[in-house]
N, C-alpha and C positions, 0 to 999 in steps of 0.2 A: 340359435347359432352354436350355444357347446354344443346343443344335444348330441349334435353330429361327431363330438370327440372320441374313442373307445379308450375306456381307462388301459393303461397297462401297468404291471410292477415289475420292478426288480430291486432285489435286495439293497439295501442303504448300505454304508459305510460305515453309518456312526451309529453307537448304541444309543440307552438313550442317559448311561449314565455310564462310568469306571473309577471301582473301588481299589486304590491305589495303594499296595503295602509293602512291608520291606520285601516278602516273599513271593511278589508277584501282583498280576493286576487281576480285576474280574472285572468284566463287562458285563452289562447289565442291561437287561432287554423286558419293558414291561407291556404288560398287555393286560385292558380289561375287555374280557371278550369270554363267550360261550361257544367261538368256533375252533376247532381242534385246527381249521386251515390256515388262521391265525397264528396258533401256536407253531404250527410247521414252519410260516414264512419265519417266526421269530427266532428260531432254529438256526435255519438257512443263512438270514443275516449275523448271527453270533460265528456261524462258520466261515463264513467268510471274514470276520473278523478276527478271529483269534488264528485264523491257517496262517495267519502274515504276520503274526509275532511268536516271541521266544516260548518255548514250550511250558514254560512256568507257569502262565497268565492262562486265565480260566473264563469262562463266561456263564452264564444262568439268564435263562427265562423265567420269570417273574408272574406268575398267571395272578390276580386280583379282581374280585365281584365277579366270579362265573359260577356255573354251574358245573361245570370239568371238575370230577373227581382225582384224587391224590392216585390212584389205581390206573386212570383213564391217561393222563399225564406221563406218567411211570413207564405203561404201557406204550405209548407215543415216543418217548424217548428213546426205548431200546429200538424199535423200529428205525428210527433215524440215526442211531450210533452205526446201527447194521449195513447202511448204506454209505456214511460217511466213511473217511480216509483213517485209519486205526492211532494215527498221529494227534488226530483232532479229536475224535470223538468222547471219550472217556474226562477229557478237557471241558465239556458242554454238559448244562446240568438245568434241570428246573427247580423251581419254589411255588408252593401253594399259597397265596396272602390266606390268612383266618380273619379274613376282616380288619375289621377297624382297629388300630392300636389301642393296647392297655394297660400301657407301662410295661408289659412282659416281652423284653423286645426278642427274644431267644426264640419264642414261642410263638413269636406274630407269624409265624412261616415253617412250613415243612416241606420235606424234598430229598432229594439227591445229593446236596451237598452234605458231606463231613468233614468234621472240624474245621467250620469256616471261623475265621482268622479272630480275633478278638477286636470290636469296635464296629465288626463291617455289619450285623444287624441293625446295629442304633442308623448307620450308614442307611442304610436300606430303607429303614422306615420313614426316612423323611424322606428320599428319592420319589417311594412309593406312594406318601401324601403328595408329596409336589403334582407329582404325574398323574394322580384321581384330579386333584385341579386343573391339569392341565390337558385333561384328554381331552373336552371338547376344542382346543386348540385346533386338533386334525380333520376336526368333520366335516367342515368346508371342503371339499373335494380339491385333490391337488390339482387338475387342470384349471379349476375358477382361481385358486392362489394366482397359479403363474398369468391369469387375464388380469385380474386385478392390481399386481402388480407391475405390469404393460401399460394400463392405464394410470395409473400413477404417475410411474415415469415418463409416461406423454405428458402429462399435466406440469410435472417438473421439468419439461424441456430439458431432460438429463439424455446424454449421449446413447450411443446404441447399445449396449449390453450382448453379452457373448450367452450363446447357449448354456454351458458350463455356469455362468453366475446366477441363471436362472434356476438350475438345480439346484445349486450351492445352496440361493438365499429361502426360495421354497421349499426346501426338503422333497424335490416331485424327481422324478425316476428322467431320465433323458428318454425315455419311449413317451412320457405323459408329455415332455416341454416340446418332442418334438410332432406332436401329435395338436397343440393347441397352433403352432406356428404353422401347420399346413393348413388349419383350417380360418386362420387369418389370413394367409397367404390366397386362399381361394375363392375368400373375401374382397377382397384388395385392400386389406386395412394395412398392413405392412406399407413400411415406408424403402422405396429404393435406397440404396446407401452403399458408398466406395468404399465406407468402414467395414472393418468388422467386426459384426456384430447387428443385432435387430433391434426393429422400436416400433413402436403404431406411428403410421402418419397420422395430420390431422382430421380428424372425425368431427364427422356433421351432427346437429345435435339430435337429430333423428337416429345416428347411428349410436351417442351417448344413451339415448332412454333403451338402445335395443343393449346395449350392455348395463344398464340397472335394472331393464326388468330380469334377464338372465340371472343377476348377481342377485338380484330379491327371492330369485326363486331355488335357487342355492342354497342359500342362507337357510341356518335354524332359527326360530324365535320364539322365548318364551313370553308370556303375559303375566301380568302381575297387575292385582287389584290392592287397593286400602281400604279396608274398613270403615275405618274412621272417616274416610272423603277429606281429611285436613293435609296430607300430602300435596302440594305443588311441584310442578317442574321446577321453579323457580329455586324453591325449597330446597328439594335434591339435589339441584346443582350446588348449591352452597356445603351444601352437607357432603356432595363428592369431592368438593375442592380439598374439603378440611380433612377428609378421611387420608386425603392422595398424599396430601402435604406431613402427616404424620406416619404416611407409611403403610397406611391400614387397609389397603386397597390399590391393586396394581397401578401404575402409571400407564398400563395396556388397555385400559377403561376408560374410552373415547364417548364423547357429547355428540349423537348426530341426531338424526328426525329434522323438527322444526326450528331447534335451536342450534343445533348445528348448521342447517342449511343458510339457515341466516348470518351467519360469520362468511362462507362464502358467499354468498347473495344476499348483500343487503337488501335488497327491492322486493326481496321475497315478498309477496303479498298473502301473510297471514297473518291477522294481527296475535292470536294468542295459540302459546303451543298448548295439543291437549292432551299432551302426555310427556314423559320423558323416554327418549332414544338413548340406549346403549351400545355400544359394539363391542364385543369385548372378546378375549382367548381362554376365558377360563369357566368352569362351573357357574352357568348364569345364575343357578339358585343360590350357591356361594354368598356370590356378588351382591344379589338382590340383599340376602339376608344382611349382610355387612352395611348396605347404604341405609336398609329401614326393614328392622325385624319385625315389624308388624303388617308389609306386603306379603298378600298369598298368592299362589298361584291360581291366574283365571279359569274360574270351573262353570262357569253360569254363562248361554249369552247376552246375557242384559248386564253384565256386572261391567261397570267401566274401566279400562285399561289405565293404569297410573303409570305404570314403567312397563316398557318393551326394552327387552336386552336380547340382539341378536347378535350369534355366536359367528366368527370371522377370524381371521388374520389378518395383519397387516407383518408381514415379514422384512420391509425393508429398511434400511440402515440410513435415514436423512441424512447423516453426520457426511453420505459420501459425496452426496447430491447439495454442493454448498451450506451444508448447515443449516438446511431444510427444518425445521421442526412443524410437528401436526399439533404440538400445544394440546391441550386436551380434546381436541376437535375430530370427528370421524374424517375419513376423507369426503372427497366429492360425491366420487360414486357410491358410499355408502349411504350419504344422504339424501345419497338421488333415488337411489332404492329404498331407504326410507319414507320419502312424499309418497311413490309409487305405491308403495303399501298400504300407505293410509289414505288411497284415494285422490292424494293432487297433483290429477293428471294433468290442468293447465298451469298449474303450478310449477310443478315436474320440469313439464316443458321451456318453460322461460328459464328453469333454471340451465337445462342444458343448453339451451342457447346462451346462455351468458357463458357456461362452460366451453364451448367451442370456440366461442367469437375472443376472450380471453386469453385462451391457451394460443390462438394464433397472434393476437397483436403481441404476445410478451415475451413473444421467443425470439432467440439470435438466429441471423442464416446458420444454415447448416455447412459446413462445409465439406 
């Protein structure tokens, strides 16, 4: 069903960070990438950023883990000064990451900027760890955001949502949100509505498993084995409760697979989980490392899987949808894409019938 979507972009709004000082701001645009087309679009959006403020306020792209030379970059830049409005351009500037921080914050980076400000390096470098964490965040393709999201909101019986909240809360371009909504619309999954605004009607649970196998097949996921075979699921959960509760480990690191699915469907018919399910936004290896430094990454196919962490978003705001909370729990359709994966397909299936036949009896007319 996406397949049929065609990605489109167009430049964001919002950087993905702004160093704030008495003499101005800078916007800050990061990118791990070895594509120079990358570095362009990341250009393009600084431009459009800063053409709409006071001429003081400056911007930089941020390049980090590529292969893109200080020369190659350099070169890129004047080419795009050359094109852009002479107001803006000299305004707009790159930085080279040298890797991983060393305490030499001055030196973590080289580029076009001079004499930046005092304080905005140490600035920078935690922006720029944040953002190595959090780049697997975007990989999930923005059109599965905005279905996944749709989904949700069907499930929360939450009113119809405006186009525009869709880009808001997804970060997807309004050519991508309006490009998944024609292809539900052609669907017939769209629900009629005097509001405005859109939402899924209700889905059959045939048409649930056709959106978690699409969401499974989305999805990145990495594997991770123990050694030692004394890891439990069981185990890990307790160990991710205790990590979450002291901080040590995002609150964006969600429980799905078997033990997830089981929180939504108790009946699930499987007596023991054989692994543990993550969902998560950040560096799975990260992740992994922080729950139990002694998981490696599956390299054999005979080695058994102790944790699967697949990488996702969940971009929405419960707090607006009555005070929804997901509790440590993946959603539906994660878990539902997690049986899928691991092979229980009648499993699967009962789940999503309970998921359809549910979402219909618990919801208020529509009015």
């Amino acid at each position: 069903m996406i397949d049929e979507l065609q990605k489109s972009r167009a430049p964001d709004t919002k950087a993905d960070g702004c160093w704030k000082g008495p003499n101005g701001h800078i916007h800050v645009e990061v990118k791990k990438t070895n594509s120079v087309r990358d570095v362009r679009g990341a250009l393009l959006t600084l431009a459009y950023i800063i053409g709409q403020e006071p001429s003081k306020n400056q911007a930089v792209c941020v390049v980090v883990d590529t292969r893109l030379s200080s020369g190659r970059l350099k070169e890129e830049l004047v080419r795009f000064r050359q094109v852009i409005h002479p107001v803006i351009a000299n305004r707009i500037h790159f930085l080279l990451g040298k890797g991983e921080a060393q305490g030499h914050h001055v030196n973590a980076f080289s580029g076009s900027i001079e004499n930046a400000p005092a304080g905005f390096y140490d600035w920078l470098e935690e922006l720029v760890s944040n953002e190595r964490q959090d780049v697997y965040a975007h990989q999930l393709p923005p059109r599965q955001i905005v279905v996944a999201a749709l989904a949700q909101l069907r499930l929360w019986n939450a009113s119809p949502v405006t186009v525009k909240y869709l880009q808001e809360t997804c970060r997807a371009s309004y050519p991508t949100v309006a490009a998944v909504l024609r292809v539900l619309a052609d669907l017939g999954w769209l629900e009629d509505s005097s509001e405005r605004g859109v939402r899924l009607r209700y889905l059959t649970s045939g048409e649930w498993m056709e959106l978690a196998r699409e969401h499974a097949r989305q999805r990145k996921v990495l594997f991770f084995t123990d050694p030692t075979g004394q890891s439990t699921p069981e185990q890990m959960v307790k160990r991710l409760a205790r990590l979450q509760q002291t901080d040590k480990l995002p609150q964006t690191v969600r429980i799905g697979g078997v033990i997830g699915a089981a929180k939504h469907f108790p009946e699930l018919d499987i007596t023991a989980p054989p692994r543990l399910d993550l969902c998560v936004d950040r560096d799975p290896s990260r992740i992994a490392t922080i729950l139990d430094a002694g998981l490696l990454l599956k390299a054999k196919p005979d080695q058994r899987v102790a944790l699967a962490i697949h990488v996702t978003s969940f971009p929405l705001d419960a707090s607006r949808w009555e005070s929804k909370s997901q509790g440590p729990w993946a959603s539906e359709l994660e878990c539902l894409a997690d049986l899928l994966e691991m092979g229980y397909t009648r499993e699967a299936s009962e789940m999503a019938h309970h998921i359809a036949l549910t979402n219909k009896e618990t919801s208020t007319p529509h009015e």
